[in-house]
C-alpha positions as CSV (number, residue, x, y, z in Angstrom):
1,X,-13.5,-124.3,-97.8
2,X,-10.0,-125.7,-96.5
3,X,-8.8,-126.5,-93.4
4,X,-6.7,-124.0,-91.1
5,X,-3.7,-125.2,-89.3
6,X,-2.4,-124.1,-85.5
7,X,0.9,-125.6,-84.3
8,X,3.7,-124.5,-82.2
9,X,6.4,-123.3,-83.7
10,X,9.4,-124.1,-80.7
11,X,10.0,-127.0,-78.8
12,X,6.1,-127.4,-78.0
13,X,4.7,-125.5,-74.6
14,X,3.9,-122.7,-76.5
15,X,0.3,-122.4,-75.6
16,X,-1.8,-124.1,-78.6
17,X,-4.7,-125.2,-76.0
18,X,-5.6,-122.1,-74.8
19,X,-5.4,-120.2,-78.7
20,X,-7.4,-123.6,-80.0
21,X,-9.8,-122.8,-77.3
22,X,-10.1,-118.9,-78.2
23,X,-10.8,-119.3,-82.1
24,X,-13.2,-122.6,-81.7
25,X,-15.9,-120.4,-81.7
26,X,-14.9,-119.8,-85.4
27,X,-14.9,-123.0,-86.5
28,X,-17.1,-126.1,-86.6
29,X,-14.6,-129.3,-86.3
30,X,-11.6,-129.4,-83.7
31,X,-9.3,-132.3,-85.5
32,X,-5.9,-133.3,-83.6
33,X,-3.6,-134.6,-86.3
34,X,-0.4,-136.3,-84.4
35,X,0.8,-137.0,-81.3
36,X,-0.4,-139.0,-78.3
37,X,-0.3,-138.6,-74.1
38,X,2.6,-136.7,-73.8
39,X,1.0,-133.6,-75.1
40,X,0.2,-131.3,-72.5
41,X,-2.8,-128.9,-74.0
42,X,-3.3,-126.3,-71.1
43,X,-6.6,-124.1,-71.3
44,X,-7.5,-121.2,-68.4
45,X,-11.0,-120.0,-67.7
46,X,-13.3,-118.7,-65.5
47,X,-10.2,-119.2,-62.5
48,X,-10.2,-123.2,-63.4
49,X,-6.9,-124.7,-65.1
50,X,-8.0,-127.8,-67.3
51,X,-5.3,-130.0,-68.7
52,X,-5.5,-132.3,-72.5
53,X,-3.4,-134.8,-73.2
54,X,-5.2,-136.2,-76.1
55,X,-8.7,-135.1,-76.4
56,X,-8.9,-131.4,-78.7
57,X,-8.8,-128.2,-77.0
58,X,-12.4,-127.8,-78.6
59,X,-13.8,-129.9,-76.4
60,X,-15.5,-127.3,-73.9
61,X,-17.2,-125.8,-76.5
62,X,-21.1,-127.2,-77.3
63,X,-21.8,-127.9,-80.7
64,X,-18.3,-128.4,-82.1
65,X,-17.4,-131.6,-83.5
66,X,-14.0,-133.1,-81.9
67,X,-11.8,-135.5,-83.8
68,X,-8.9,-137.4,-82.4
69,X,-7.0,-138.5,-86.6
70,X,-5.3,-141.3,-87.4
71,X,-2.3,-140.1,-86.8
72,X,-2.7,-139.4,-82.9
73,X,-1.4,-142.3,-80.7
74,X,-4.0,-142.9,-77.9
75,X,-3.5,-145.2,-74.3
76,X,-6.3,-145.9,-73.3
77,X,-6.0,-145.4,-69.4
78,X,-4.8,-141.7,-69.8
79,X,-7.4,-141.4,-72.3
80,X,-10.1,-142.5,-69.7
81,X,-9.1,-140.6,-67.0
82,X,-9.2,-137.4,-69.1
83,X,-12.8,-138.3,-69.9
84,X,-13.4,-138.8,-66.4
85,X,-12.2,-136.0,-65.4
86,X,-14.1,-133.7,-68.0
87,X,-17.2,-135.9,-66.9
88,X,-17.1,-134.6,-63.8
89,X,-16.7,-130.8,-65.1
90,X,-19.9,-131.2,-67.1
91,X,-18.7,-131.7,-70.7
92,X,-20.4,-134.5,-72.1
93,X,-17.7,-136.0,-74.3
94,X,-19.7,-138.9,-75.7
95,X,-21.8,-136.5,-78.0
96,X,-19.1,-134.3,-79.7
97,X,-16.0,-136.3,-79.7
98,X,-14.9,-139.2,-82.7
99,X,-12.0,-141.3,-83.1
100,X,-10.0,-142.2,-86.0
101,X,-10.5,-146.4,-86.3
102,X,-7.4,-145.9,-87.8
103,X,-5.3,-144.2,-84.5
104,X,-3.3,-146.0,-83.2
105,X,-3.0,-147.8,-79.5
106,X,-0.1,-147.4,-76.6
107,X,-1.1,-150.6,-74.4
108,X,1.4,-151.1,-70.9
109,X,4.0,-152.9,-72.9
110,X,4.7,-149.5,-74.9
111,X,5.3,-147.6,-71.8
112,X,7.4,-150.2,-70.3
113,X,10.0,-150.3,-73.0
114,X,9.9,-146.7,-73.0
115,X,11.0,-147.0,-69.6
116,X,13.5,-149.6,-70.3
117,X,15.0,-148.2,-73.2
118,X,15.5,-144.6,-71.7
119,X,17.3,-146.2,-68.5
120,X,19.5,-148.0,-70.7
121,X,20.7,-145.1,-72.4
122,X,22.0,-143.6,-69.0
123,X,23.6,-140.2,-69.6
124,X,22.9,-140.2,-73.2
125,X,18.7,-140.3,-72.6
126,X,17.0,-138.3,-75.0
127,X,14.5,-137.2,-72.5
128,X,11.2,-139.0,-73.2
129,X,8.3,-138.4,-71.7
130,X,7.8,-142.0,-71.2
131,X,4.0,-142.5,-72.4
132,X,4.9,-145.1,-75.0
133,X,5.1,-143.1,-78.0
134,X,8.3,-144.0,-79.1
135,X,7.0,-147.8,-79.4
136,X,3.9,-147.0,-80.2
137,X,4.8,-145.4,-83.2
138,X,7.7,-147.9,-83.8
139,X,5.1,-150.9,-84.2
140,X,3.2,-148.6,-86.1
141,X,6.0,-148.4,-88.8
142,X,7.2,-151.8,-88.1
143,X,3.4,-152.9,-89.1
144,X,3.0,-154.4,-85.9
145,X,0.7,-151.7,-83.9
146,X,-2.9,-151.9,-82.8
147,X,-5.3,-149.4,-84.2
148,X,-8.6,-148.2,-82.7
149,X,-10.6,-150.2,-85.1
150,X,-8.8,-153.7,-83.9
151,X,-10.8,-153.3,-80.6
152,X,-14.0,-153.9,-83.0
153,X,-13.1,-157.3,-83.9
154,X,-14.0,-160.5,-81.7
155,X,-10.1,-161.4,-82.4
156,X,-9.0,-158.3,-80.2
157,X,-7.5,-159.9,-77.6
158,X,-5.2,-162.3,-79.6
159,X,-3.6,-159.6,-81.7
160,X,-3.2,-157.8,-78.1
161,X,-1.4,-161.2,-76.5
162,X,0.7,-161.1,-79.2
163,X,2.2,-158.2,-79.8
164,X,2.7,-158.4,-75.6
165,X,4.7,-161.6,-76.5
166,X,6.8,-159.5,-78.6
167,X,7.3,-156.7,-76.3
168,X,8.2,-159.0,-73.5
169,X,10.7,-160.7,-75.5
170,X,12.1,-157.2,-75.8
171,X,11.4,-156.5,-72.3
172,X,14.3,-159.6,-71.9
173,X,16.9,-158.2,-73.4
174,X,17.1,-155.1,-71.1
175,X,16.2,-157.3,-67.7
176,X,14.0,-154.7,-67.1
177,X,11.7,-155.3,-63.8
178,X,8.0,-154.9,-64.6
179,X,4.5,-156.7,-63.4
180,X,2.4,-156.5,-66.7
181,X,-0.6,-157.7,-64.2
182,X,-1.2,-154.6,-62.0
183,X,-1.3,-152.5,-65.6
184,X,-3.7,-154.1,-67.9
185,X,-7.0,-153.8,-65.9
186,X,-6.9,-150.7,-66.4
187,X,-6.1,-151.1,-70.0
188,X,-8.7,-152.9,-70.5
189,X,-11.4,-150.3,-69.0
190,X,-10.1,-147.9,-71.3
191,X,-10.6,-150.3,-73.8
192,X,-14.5,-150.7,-72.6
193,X,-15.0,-146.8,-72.5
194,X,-13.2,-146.3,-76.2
195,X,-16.2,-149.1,-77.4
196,X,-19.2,-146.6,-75.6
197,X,-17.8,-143.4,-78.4
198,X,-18.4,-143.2,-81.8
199,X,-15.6,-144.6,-83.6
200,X,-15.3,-143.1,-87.5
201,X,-13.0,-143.4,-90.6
202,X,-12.0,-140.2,-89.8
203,X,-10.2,-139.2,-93.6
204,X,-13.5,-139.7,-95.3
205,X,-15.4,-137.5,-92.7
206,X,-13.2,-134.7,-92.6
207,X,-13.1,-134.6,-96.5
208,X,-16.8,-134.4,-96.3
209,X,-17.1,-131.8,-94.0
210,X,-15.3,-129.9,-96.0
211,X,-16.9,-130.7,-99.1
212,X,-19.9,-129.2,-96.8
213,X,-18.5,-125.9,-96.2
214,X,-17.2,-126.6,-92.2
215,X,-14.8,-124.6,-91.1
216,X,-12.0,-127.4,-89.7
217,X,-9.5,-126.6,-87.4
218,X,-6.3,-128.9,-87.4
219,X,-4.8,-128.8,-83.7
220,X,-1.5,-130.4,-83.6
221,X,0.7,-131.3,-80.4
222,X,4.4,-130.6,-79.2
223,X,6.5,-128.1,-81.4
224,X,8.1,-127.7,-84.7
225,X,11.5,-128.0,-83.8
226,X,10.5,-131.3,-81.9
227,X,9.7,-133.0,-85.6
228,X,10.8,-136.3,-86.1
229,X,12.9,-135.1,-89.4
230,X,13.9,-131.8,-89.3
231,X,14.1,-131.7,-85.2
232,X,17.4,-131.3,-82.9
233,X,17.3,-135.2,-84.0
234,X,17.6,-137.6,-81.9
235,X,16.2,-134.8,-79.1
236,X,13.0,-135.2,-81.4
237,X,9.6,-137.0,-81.1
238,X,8.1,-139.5,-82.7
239,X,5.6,-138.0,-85.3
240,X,5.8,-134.8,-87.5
241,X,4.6,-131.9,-86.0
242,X,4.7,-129.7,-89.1
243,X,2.1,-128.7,-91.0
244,X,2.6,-131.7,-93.5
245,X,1.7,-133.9,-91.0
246,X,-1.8,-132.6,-90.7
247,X,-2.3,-134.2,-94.0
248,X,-0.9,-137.4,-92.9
249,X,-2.4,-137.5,-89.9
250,X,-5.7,-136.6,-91.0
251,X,-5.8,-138.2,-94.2
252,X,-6.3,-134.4,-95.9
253,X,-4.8,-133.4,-99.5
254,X,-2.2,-130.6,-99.4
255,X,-4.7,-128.3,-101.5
256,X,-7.0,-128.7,-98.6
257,X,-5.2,-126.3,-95.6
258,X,-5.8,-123.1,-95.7
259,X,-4.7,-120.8,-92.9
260,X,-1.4,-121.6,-90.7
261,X,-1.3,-120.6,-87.6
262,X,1.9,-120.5,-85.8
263,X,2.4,-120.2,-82.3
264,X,5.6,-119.1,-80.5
265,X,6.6,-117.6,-76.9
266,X,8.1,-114.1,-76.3
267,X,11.0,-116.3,-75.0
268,X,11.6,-119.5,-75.5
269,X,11.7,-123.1,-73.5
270,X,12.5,-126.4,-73.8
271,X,11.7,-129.8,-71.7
272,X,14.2,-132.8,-71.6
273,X,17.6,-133.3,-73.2
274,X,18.5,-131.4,-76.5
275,X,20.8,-128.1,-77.6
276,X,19.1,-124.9,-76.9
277,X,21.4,-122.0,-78.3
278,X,19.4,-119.4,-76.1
279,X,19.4,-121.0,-72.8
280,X,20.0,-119.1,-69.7
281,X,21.7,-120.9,-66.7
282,X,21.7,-117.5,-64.9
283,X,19.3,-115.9,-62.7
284,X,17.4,-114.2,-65.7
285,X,16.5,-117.9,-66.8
286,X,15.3,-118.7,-63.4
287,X,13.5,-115.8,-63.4
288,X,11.7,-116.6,-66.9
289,X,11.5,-120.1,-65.4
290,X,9.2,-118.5,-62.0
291,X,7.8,-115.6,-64.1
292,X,6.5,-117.9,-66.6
293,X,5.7,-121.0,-64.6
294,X,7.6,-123.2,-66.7
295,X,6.6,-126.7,-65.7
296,X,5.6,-129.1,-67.7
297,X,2.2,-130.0,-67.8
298,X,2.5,-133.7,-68.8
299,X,5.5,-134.3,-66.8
300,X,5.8,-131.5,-64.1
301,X,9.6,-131.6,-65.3
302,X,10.9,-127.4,-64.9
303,X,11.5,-126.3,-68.2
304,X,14.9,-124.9,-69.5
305,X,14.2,-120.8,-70.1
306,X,16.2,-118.6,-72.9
307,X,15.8,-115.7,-74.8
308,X,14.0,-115.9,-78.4
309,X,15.6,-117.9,-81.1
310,X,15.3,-116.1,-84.5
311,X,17.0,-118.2,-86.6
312,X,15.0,-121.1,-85.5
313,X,11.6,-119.2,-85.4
314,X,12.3,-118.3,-89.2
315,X,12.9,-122.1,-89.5
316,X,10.1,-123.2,-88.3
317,X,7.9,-120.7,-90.0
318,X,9.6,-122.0,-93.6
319,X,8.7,-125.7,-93.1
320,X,5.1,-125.1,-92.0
321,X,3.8,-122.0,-94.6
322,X,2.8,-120.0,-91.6
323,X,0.6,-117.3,-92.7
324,X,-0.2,-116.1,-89.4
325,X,1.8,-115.7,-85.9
326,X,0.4,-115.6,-82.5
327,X,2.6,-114.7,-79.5
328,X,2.3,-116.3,-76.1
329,X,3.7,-115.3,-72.3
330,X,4.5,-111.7,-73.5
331,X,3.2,-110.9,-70.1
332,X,6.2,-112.9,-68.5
333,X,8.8,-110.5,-69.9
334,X,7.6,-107.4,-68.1
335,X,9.7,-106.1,-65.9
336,X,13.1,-107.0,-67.6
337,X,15.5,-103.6,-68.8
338,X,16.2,-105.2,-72.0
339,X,15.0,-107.8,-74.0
340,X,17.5,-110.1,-75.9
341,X,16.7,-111.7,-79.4
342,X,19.5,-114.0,-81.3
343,X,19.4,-113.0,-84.9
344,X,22.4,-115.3,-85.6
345,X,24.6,-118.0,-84.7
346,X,28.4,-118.3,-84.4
347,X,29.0,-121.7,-85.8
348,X,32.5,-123.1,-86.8
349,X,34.1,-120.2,-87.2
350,X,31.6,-118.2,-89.7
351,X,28.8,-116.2,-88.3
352,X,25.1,-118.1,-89.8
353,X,21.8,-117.3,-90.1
354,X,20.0,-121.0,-90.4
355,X,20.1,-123.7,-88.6
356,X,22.6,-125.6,-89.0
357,X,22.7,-129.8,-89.8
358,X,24.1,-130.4,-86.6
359,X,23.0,-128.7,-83.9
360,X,23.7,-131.3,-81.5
361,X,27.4,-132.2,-81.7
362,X,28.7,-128.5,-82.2
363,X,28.7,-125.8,-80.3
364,X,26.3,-123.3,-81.2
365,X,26.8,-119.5,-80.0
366,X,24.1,-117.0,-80.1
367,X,24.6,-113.8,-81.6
368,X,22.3,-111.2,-79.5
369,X,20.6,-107.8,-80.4
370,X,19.5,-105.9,-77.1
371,X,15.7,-104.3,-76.9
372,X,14.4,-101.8,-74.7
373,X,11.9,-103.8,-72.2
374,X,8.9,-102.1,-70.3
375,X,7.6,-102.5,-66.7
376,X,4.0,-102.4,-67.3
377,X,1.5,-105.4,-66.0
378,X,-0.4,-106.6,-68.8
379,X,-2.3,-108.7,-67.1
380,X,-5.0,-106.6,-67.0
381,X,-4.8,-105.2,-70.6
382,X,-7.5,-106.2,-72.7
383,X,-7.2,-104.0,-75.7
384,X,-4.0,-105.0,-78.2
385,X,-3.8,-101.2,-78.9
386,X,-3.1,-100.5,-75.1
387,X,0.1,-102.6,-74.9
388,X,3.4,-100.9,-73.9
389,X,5.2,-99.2,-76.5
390,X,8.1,-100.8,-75.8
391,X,6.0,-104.2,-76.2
392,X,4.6,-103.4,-80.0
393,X,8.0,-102.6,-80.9
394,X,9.2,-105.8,-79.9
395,X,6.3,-107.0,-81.6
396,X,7.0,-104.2,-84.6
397,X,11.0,-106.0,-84.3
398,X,9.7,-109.6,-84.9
399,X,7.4,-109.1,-87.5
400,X,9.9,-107.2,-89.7
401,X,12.3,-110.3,-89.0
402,X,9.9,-113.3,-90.1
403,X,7.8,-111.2,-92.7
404,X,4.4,-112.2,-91.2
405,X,1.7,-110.6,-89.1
406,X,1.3,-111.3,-85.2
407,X,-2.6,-111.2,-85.1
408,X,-2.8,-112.3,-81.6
409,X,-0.9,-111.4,-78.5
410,X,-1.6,-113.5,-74.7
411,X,-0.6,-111.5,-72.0
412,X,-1.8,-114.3,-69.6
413,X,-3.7,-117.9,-69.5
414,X,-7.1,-116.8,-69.1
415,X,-8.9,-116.7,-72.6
416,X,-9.8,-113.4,-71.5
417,X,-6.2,-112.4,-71.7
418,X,-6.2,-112.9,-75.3
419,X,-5.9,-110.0,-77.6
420,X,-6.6,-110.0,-80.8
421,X,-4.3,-107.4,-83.2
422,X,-6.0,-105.6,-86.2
423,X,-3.5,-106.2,-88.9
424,X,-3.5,-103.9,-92.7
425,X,-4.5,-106.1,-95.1
């Protein structure tokens, strides 16, 4: 048994929540592997939207086993209202949901020199979500971060006092206005509700499940293209969000994945700062932008809308072994003539088909091939084989460009609106 991976494969939105939630039912463990509160996991059912931030999409689902890894960054106060809020919903998190002793914390200090480091950069921000993560996982390389397990020792609240000392010292530099005082009660509650769920050493767990014969299922959080080294860099996050960081941040040998899932819209978007060859400042992106709902669901920020990137897609299926794609929001693209993909880029004068080193210095032109669209509604279409024919070509167009199957087409957010494709073997 190994364990099967499903991450996105653009600039994260893609959809992983709701496609975690749709194959849980094959699987026994839910494991998120990087990442912290400024994922945004969206799942649709029965006419209710629920939102993750850190918690696995498996989490509505009774019987499966939900890890949060070590490699997950986790503030307690978002992390306590999502309980709450699933609490309230009827899902008992306390009896399928374990943490990694060795995850990470964000406490208020994080998120207020993410604050104060993104005004300081003016026009040049990168566009953080500003959660924290960037500190967070800069004391966690710098050796200086709190981990889950720290909050086990009667010493807790010294390391915490210190590393505030540090961050305030920071803080100093930038003469950034803050009141640390109105943040950490609620830290500190979050801290009190972490101590009521069943903390683990996650790496030696998940190895055993395996060794058991569970189907895991490694969920990870923003997008491929978002990875820390081989992202539009410094438009990146902090973590890697490639299918080598599953390993990392779940403490799993490379032998050990199996199936890689990669996730990708018809179109594509992107939230915050960073080149996007495909974007649309046109009325067709606004209307992929209202079609689409493109709003973050972290941040509520709109999202930039473009046509589908190729080159990148092809990318982003190299770095992670995709074995398997899964196509979201075709749905949105009904009703548009024609359908453009970039197969290339114009870059310095020579026409390329990878992505170049720098993407974010030089300017980057598209180079488009036009496809017939369709009209139909699919949001009543729950039968892969009844799509538009103009839609399975499109599909028929991609999958002869990246060489892999699309087993599963959305044509909306309700799980319902899931279709899965039979693909030759």
């Amino acid at each position: 048994m190994k364990a099967d991976v499903l991450l996105g494969l653009q600039w994260g939105d893609e959809g992983k929540g709701k496609v975690v939630d749709v194959l849980t039912p094959r699987y026994d463990v839910i494991a998120r592997f990087q990442g912290g509160p400024n994922a945004g996991h969206t799942l649709e059912f029965e006419g209710v939207k629920h939102v993750l931030h850190t918690i696995p999409s498996g989490i509505f689902h009774a019987g499966k086993v939900n890890v949060i890894g070590n490699g997950v960054v986790i503030d307690p106060v978002v992390f306590k209202k999502e309980v709450d809020a699933l609490l309230q919903r009827g899902v008992d998190v306390k009896k399928n949901l374990y943490i990694s002793r060795k995850a990470h914390l964000i406490i208020p200090t994080h998120r207020l020199l993410d604050a104060a480091s993104e005004a300081a950069k003016g026009q040049a921000k990168i566009g953080s979500t500003l959660k924290g993560i960037g500190p967070a996982y800069m004391d966690k390389t710098g050796r200086n971060g709190l981990r889950v397990g720290d909050i086990e020792h009667a010493s807790f609240k010294s390391m915490y006092e210190t590393l505030v000392a540090k961050h305030k010292e920071l803080l100093g530099h930038y003469k950034y206005q803050y009141n640390l005082a109105e943040l950490e009660p609620a830290f500190f509650e979050g801290i009190s509700l972490l101590l009521e769920l069943p903390l683990i050493d996650s790496e030696y767990e998940l190895n055993r499940y395996i060794d058991s014969g569970k189907a895991i299922l490694a969920e990870g959080a923003q997008g491929s293209l978002l990875d820390v080294d081989f992202g539009s860099y410094p438009f990146v996050t902090s973590s890697h969000t490639i299918t080598a960081g599953t390993c990392i941040g779940l403490g799993l040998a490379p032998g050990r994945i199996g199936e890689v899932y990669g996730i990708f819209k018809a179109y594509c978007t992107r939230v915050g700062s960073g080149p996007f060859p495909t974007e649309l400042h046109d009325q067709t992106g606004e209307d992929l932008r209202k079609k689409g709902h493109e709003f973050g669901a972290t941040t509520g920020r709109p999202r930039r809308c473009g046509w589908l990137d190729l080159p990148a897609l092809k990318y982003a299926i190299m770095l992670n072994g995709v074995t398997q794609l899964i196509m979201m929001k075709s749905d949105v693209l009904s009703g548009f003539r024609t359908i453009k993909v970039c197969t290339q880029y114009k870059y310095r004068g020579q026409v390329i088909d990878h992505v170049p080193y720098d993407v974010v210095n030089e300017n980057i032109e598209p180079v488009y091939e036009e496809l017939q669209g369709w009209d139909e509604d699919l949001m009543q279409v729950r039968d892969a084989e009844q799509l538009p024919v103009a839609l399975l070509r499109y599909i028929d167009y991609i999958e002869q460009a990246t060489g892999l199957p699309i087993t599963i087409v959305s044509v909306g957010p309700d799980r319902k609106q899931t279709l899965m494709r039979k693909v030759p073997a």
